[in-house]
C-alpha positions in Angstrom: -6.0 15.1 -1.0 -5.3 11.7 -2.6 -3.0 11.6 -5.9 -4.2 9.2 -7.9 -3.5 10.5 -11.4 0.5 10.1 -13.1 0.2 13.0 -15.1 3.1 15.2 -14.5 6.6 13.2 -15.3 7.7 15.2 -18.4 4.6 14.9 -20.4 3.3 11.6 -22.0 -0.5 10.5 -21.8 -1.5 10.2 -18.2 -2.0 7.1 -16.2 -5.8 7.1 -15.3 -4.7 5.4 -11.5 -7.9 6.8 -10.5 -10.4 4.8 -12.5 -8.7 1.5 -12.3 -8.6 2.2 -8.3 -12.8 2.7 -8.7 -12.6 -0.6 -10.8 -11.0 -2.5 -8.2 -12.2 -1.4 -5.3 -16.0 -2.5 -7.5 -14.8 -6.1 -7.7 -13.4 -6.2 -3.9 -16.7 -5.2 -3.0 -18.7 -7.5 -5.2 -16.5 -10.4 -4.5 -17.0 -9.7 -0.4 -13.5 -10.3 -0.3 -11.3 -9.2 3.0 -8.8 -6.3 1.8 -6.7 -3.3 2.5 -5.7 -0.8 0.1 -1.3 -0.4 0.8 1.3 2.0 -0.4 1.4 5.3 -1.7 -2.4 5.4 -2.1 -2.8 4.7 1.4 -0.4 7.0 2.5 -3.0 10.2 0.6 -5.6 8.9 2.3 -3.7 9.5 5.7 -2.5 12.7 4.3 1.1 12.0 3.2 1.2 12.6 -0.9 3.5 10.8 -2.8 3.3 10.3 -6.4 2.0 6.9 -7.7 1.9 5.0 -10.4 0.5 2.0 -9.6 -1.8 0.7 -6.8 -1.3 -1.9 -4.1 -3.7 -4.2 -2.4 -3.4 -6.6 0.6 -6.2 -9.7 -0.3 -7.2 -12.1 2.3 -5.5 -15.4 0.9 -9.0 -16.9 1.7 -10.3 -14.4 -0.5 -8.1 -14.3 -3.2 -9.7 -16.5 -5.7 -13.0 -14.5 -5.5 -11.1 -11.6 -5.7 -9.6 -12.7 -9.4 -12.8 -14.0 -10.7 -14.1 -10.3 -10.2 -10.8 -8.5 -11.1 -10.5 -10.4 -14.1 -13.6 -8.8 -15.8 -11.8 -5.8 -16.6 -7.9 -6.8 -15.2 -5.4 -9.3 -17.4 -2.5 -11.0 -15.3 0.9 -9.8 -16.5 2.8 -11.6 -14.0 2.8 -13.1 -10.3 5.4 -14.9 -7.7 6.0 -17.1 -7.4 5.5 -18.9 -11.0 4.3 -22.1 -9.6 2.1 -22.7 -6.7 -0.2 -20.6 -4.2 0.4 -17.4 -5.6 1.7 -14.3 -2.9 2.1 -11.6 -5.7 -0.8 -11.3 -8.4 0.3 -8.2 -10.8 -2.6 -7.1 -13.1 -3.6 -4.3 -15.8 -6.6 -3.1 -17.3 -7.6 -5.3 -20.8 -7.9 -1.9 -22.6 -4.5 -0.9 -21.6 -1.4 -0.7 -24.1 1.9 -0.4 -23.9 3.6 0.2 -20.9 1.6 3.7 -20.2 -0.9 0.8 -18.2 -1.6 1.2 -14.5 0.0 -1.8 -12.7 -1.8 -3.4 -9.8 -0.1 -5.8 -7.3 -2.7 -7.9 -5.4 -0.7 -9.1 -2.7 -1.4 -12.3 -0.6 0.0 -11.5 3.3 2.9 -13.6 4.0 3.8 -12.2 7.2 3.1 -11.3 10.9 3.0 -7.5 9.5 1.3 -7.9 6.3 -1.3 -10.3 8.8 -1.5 -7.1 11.2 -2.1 -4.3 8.0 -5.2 -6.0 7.2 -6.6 -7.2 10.4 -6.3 -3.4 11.4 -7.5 -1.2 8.4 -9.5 1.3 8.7 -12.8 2.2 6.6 -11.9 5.6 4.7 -13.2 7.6 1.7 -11.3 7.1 -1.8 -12.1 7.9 -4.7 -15.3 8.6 -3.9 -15.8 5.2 -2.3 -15.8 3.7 1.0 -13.1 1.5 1.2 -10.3 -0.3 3.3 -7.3 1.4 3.8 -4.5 0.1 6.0 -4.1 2.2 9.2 -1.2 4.7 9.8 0.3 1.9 11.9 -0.3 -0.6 9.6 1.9 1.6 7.0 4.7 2.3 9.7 4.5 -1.3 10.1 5.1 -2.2 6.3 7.4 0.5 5.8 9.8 -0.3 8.8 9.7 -3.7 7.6 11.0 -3.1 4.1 13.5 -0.6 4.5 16.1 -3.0 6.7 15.7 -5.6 3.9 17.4 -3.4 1.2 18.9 -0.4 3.3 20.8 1.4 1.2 19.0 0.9 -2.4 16.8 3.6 -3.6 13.7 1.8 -2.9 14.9 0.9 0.8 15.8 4.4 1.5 12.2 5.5 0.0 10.9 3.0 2.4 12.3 4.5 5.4 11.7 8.3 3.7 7.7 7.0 4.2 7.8 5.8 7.3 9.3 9.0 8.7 7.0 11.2 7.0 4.3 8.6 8.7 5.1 9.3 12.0 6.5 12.7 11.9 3.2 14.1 10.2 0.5 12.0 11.0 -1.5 11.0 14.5 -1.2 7.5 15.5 -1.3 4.8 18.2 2.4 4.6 19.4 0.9 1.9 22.1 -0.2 -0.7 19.6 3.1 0.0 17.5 5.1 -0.9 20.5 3.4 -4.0 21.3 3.4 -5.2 17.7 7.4 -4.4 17.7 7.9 -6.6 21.1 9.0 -9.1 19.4 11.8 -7.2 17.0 14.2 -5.8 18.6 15.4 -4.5 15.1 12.5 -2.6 13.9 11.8 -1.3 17.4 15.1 0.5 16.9 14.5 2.1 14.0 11.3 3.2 15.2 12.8 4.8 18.2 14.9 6.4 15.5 12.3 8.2 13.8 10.7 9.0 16.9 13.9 11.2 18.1 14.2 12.9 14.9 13.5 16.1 14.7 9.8 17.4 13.3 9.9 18.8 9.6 10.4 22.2 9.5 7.5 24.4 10.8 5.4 21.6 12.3 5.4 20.7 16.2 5.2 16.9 16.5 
């Protein structure tokens, strides 16, 4: 089970991630652009639940105009990076949201050889009640290994590497095509072998 809706952090109206993940995924499809829905969301549709707030998407740069012609019908721009220039982070909300109780969406450009590798190898899944792109459980390992060295010890680097492990710990994947991506860092080949050798959680046989 996805969870899509921020509903339970001490009360508050909820966040309705859930219907701006249906108006997304609407404009995506009308707009034929190449995508992969990243992050927490992706990690429900693999079956790892993590609370979310907001929604991330990885847009073909090739794409992306299309993409914010159709997104902008019911999406406002609150912000991207950097401030001049091609654009590699788009952050949006809804035009009927107010306040800060909006559902932010970061329509990300790939700007590396593992963003590049998350979309070329999503995988077609059901959310929402849609068919849509999802990055694969590799693609996620991939993205998650990838942030956590570049802020180890912050709470969002350690979060990183808390995802990655429940990735591979819980979930089936391709260890082949992780390896042969990872040929070429050392580092992150590492830290994968790290999570590999940890023990299971408790009660589940890797």
């Amino acid at each position: 089970m996805v969870r899509l809706m921020a509903d339970d952090l001490g009360g508050g109206r909820p966040r309705p991630v859930a219907r701006r993940l249906r108006q997304i995924l609407d404009a995506l499809h009308l707009a034929r652009a190449r995508y992969a829905v990243v992050g927490a969301v992706a990690m429900g549709v693999h079956g790892v639940r993590r609370f979310t707030e907001g929604i991330d998407i990885l847009v073909d740069g090739s794409d992306l105009q299309g993409a914010l012609a159709e997104l902008r019908r019911a999406f406002r721009e609150i912000g991207r990076e950097p401030a001049e220039g091609a654009p590699l982070q788009i952050k949006l909300r809804s035009r009927r949201a107010r306040g800060p109780e909006g559902v932010d969406i970061d329509v990300l450009v790939p700007m590396d050889a593992a963003e590049t590798w998350a979309l070329a190898t999503a995988v077609r899944a059901r959310l929402g009640g849609h068919k849509a792109d999802v990055a694969s459980v590799e693609g996620l390992i991939v993205l998650k290994l990838r942030a956590y060295p570049s802020d180890p010890l912050s709470r969002d680097g350690l979060k990183h590497r808390a995802d990655a492990a429940r990735l591979v710990q819980t979930t089936r994947f391709d260890l082949g095509a992780l390896r042969r991506f990872l040929r070429g860092s050392a580092d992150l080949a590492a830290e994968l072998d790290r999570l590999l050798a940890a023990p299971p959680p408790r009660g589940r046989a890797r």
